[in-house]
N, C-alpha and C positions, 0 to 999 in steps of 0.2 A: 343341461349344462355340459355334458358329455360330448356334446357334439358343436358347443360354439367356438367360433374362430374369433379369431383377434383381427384389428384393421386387416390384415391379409389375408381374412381367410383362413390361416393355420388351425386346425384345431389343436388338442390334445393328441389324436391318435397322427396324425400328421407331425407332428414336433417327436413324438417317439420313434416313428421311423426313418426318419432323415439324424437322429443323433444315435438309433441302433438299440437304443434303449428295451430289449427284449420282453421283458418280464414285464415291464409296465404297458406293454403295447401288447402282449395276450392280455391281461388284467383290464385294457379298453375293449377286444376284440369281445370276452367275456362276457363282457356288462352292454354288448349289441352297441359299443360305437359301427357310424356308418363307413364301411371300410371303402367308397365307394364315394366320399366329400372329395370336395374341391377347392383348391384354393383359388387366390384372382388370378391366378396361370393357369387355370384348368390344370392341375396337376393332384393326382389320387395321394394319398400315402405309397401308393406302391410303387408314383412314380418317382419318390423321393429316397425311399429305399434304394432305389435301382442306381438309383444317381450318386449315391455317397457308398454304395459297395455293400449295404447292408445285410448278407446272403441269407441269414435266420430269420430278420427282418422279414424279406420278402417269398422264403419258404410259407411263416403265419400266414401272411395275404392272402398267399393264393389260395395255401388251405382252406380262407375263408371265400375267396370268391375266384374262381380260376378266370371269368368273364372279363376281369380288371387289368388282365396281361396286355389286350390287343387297346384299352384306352389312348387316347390323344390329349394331350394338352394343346395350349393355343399357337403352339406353333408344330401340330399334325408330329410331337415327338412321342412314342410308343415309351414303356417301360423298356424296353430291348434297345430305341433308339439311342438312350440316356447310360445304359449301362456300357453298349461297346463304345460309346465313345467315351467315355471315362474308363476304357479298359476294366470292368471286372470282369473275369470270365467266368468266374463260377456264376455270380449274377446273371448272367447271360445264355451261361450253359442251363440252369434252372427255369428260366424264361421258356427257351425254347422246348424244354422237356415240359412246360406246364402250356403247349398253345397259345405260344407269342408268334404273330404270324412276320416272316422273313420279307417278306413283300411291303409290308407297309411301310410308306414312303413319307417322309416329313417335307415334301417336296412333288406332285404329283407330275409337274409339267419336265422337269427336268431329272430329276433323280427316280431310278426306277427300281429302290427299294435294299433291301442289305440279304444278300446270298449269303448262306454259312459262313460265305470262305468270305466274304467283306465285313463279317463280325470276328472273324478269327483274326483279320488283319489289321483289325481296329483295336481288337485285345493285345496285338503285339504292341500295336504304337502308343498305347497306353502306358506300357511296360517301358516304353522306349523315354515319354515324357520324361518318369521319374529320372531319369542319367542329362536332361540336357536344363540347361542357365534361365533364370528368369527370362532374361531378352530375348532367348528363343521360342521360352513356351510363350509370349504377350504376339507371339503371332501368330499362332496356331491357335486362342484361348477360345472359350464357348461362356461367356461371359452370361449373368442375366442381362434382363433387360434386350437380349437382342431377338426383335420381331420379325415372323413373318416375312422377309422380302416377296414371296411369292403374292402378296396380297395385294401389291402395288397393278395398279389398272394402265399406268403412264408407259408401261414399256414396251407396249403388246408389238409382236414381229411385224416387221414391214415386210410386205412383199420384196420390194426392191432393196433390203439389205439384208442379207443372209450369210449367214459366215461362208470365208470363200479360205482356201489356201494359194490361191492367186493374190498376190497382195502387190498395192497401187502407195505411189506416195503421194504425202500431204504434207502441205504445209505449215510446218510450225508457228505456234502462236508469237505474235509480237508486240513486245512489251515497251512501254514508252513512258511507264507511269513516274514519278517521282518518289522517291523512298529515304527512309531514316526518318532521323529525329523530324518533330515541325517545330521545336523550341530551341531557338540558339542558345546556346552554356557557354559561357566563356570559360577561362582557364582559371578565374579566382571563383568560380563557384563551387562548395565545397556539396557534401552527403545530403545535407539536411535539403539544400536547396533543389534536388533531383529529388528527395523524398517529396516534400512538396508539391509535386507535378502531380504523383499520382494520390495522393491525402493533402488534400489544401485544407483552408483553415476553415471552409465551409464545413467539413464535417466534419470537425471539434464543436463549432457553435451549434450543429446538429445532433450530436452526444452531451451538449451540457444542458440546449433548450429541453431532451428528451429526460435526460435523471433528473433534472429540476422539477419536469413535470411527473415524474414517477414517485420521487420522494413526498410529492404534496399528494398524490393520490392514495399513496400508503398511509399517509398522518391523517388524511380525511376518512378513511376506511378503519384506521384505529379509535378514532374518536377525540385523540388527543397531539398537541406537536410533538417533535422529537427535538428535546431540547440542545441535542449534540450535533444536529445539523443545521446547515446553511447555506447557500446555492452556490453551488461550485460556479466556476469561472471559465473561459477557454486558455489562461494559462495555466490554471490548477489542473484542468483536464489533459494537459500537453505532458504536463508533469507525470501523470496517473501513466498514461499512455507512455510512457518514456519508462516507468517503471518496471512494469507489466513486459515489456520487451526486453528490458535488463534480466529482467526475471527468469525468462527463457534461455536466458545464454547461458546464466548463472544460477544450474539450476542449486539449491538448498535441501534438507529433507521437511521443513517444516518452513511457512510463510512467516513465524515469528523469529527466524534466524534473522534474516535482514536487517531486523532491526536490533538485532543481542550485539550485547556488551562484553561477551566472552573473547577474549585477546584473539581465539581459535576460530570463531565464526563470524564475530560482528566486523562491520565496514561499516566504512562513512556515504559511502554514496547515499544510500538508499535514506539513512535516517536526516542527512544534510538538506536533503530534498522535501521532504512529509516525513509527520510524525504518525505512528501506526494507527491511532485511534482515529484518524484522518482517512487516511488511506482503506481500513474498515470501513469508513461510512460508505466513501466511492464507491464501494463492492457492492456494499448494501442495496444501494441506488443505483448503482449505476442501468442506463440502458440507453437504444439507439433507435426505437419506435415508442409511440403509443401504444400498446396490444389489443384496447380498447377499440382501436377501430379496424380490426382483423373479424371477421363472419369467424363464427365458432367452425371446431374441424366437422365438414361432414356438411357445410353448409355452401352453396357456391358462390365463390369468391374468394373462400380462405385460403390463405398463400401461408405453407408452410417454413416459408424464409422471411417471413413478416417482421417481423423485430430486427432484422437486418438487411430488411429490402432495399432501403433507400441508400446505406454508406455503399452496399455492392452495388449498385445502378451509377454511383459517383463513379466509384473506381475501375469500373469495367468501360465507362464512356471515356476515363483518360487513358485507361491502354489504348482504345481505340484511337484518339486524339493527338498521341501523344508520340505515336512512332507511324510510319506508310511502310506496310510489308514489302519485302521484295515479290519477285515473280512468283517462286516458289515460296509452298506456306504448305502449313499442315494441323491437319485435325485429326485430335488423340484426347483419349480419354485418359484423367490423372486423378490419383487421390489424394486428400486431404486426411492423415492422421488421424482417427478418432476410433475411441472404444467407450465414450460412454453411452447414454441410451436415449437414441436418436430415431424416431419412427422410419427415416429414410438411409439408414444407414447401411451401408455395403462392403459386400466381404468376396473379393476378388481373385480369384487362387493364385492368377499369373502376374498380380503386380508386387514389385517388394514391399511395399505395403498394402496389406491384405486387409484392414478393418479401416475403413474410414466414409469419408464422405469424397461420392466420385463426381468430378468436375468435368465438363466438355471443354476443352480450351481449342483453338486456330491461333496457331503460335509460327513464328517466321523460319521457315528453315534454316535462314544464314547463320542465323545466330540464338536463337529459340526464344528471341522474344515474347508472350504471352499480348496478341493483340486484341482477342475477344472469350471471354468465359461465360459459361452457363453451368451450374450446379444444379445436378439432377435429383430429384425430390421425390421421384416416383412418378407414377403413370397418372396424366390427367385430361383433361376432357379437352383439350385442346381440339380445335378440329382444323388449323391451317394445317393444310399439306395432309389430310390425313388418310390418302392412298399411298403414303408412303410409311413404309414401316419404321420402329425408331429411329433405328441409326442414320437410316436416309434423311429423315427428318432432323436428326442434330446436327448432320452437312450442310444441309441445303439452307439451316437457321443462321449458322454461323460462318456462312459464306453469299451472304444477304448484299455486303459492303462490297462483294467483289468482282460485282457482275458487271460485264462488257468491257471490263480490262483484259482481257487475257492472263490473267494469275494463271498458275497452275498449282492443283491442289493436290497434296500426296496422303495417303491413308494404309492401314492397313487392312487386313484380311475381315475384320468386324463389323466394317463402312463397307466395303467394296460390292458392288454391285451392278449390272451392267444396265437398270433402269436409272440409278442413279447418275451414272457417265453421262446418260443419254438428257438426263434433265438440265443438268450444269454444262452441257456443250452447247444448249439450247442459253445460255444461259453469257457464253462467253468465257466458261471458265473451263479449264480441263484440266483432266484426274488422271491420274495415277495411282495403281494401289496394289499389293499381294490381294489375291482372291483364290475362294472354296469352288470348288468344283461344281457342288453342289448348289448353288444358288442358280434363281430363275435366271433365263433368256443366258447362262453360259456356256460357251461350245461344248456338242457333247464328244466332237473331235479331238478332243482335250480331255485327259483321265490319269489316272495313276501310272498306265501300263503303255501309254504314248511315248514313252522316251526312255531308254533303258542305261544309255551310259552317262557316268557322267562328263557332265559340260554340252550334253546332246539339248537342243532344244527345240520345238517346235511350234509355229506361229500361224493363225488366223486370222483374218479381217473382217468387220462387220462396217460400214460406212467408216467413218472416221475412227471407229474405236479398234484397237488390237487386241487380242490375247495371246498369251505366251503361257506353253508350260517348259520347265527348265530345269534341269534335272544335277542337284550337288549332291548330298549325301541322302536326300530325298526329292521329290518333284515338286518344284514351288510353280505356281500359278499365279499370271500378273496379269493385271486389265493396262489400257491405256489409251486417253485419247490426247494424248500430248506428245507424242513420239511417231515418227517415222518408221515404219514397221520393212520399207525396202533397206534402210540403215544399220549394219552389222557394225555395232556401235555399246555388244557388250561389255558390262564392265564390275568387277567383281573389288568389294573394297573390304579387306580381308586386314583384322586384329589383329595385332604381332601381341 
């Protein structure tokens, strides 16, 4: 038992040293846990230590196995790789004093490895993170979930296009499409009728057909009826749901305020509408699937959003439906709020909300409409697109609708990738985005130490796509195949 993992993998000695937990993690090493497991990231206890800063932590390890220093998890990152880039240096300095070797590259075709001096100066910029704003760090983040690009087979060099510093123009993409609303509103249509658009009244009738058939499943598995119930309606449900949104605005410390008669707490809203014992039952019952016809977890087919597959598959086909992006649009990962205990739930350091459930949206730059989501569940066996690693893969998903219009798609540093450009140019769509130095097929003309002043920049061409490094108070790095690269057309849009 000492050595089994949970759905992930985690064991015991693994959870001790990513929370630093000393004493319990000799007390596993002791009793011969394997210091030397893995989790589904191919990652040791030691690479987890390395990663949250754990320095006694990973003094134990090595004592127990010094072999464990030069390990890779599934994206070729060493215990060294994980520590200077979350700046510890004492981790790091330890590392290197226990035979972590400098060379090893989380990257073989493009990055040729971390010299002393590019782990010292990963230590500084670590140091650097803690002084700068959410908004800055979500572009510099090292997020999970982000795979391999180098594993991608679709980008491999063409002869005939090699990065050049001779750069040729091209021409801009031309958009013709039509955009906005596709539903005429007039001026007496009020909130409710706009809500409506994206929640019609099919998915009330689809939350009443489902608790009607949940409370008769529960009374059939009891043995006897439940004398206090009776099958809700789709306007008692409207009602429910009207509550439950009241409820969040207004928040109370207990659910039984709502309904108090205390001069200091009680309102009429809530009891004018349903009586509590009512309102109780819906909770009881309430649901929005069968679960009954969900394959048990571990079995193929189970969809871990199952109980909520069908009202999200509504609501995500009317944002689609429901507005025509402009030119520009954009793909970013968002959270959803949550800390209770959710198998797929994720904890994010660079977003202001750090504990939730993380969402893939393509949302309209003009105005940030949300015109497509995917809620990410964890890693599954999907195999479309699967030379492309995740993040390529939640671009190229949710930019399916956009192909042979000439949109143009903007991302950040997380997405960005120059197989990616290549797929979606092919594709009719062109990108834009900040990009790491370090990813496959990116100029290696292009580095930290290419541009020393600021406002200095320097530029590259490969076919259609550019790269820019650009130098403010550090070196930002930009891919692009939607821009004119002969065009001195920068432009800086700077917060007062």
């Amino acid at each position: 038992m000492i050595n089994t993992g949970d759905r992930f993998d985690y064991d015991p000695l693994h959870v001790a040293a990513m929370k630093g937990f000393l004493q319990v993690l000799k007390i596993l090493i002791e009793n011969e846990a394997d210091v030397d497991s893995k989790n589904e990231e191919e990652q040791t206890p030691l690479h987890l230590a390395a990663d949250s800063g754990r320095t006694n932590c990973v003094r134990e390890l090595l004592n127990a196995d010094h072999s464990a220093a030069n390990d890779e998890d599934e994206n070729s990152n060493t215990p060294l790789h994980l520590a200077a880039l979350s700046g510890h240096s004492k981790v790091a300095n330890l590392l290197l004093n226990n035979g972590a070797d400098v060379s090893a590259s989380s990257d073989e075709d493009e990055f040729e490895g971390f010299t002393p001096e590019d782990v010292i100066q990963s230590i500084e910029k670590g140091a650097q993170l803690q002084q700068i704003n959410d908004d800055e760090l979500s572009d510099i983040s090292f997020d999970e979930g982000d795979e391999d690009e180098s594993q991608s087979e679709s980008g491999s060099d063409d002869s005939e296009d090699e990065w050049t510093d001779a750069l040729s123009q091209i021409d801009l993409p031309v958009f013709t499409e039509s955009v906005g609303p596709t539903t005429a509103m007039t001026a007496d249509r009020n909130e409710l009728d706009f809500l409506n658009l994206m929640f019609p009244t099919v998915i009330f009738e689809i939350l009443v057909a489902q608790t009607n058939l949940y409370a008769k499943q529960l009374q059939e598995k009891a043995g006897k009826p439940d004398t206090q119930w009776s099958d809700t309606t789709v306007v008692e449900m409207k009602a429910y749901i009207g509550i439950r949104l009241y409820m969040s605005i207004l928040q109370l410390p207990t659910m039984e305020m709502y309904w108090s008669k205390d001069f200091m707490f009680g309102n009429l809203f809530v009891p004018n509408i349903m009586p509590r014992d009512r309102f109780d039952k819906l909770c009881q019952y309430f649901h929005a699937n069968d679960k009954t016809t969900n394959p048990p977890r571990g079995i193929p087919g189970h969809d871990c959003l199952h109980h909520v597959r069908t009202i999200l598959e509504i609501v995500n086909k009317n944002c689609i439906d429901n507005y025509k992006p402009h030119q520009n649009t954009s793909v970013d990962e968002a959270m959803i709020a949550f800390r209770g205990r959710l198998g797929f739930r994720q904890y994010l350091l660079a977003k202001p909300t750090k504990y939730g459930i993380k969402v893939w949206m393509r949302a309209d730059s003009e105005n940030g409409y949300c015109n497509e989501f995917d809620i990410y569940t964890g890693k599954t066996g999907d195999t479309q697109n699967h030379e492309l690693g995740l993040t390529s893969r939640v671009v190229v998903n949710l930019t399916r609708r956009l192909e042979n219009k000439n949109h143009i798609v903007n991302i950040d540093n997380y997405f960005t990738s120059f197989d990616l450009f290549k797929i979606l140019k092919g594709k009719k769509i062109y990108t834009r985005g900040t990009a790491r130095s370090n990813r496959k097929n990116f100029p290696k003309a292009l580095h930290a130490k290419c541009v020393k002043n600021p406002g200095e920049k320097k530029v590259v061409q490969r076919g259609r796509i550019t790269a820019y490094a650009w130098k403010d108070k550090k070196v930002i790095f930009f891919l692009s195949s939607a821009d004119d690269p002969t065009l001195d057309n920068l432009q800086v849009q700077c917060t007062m």
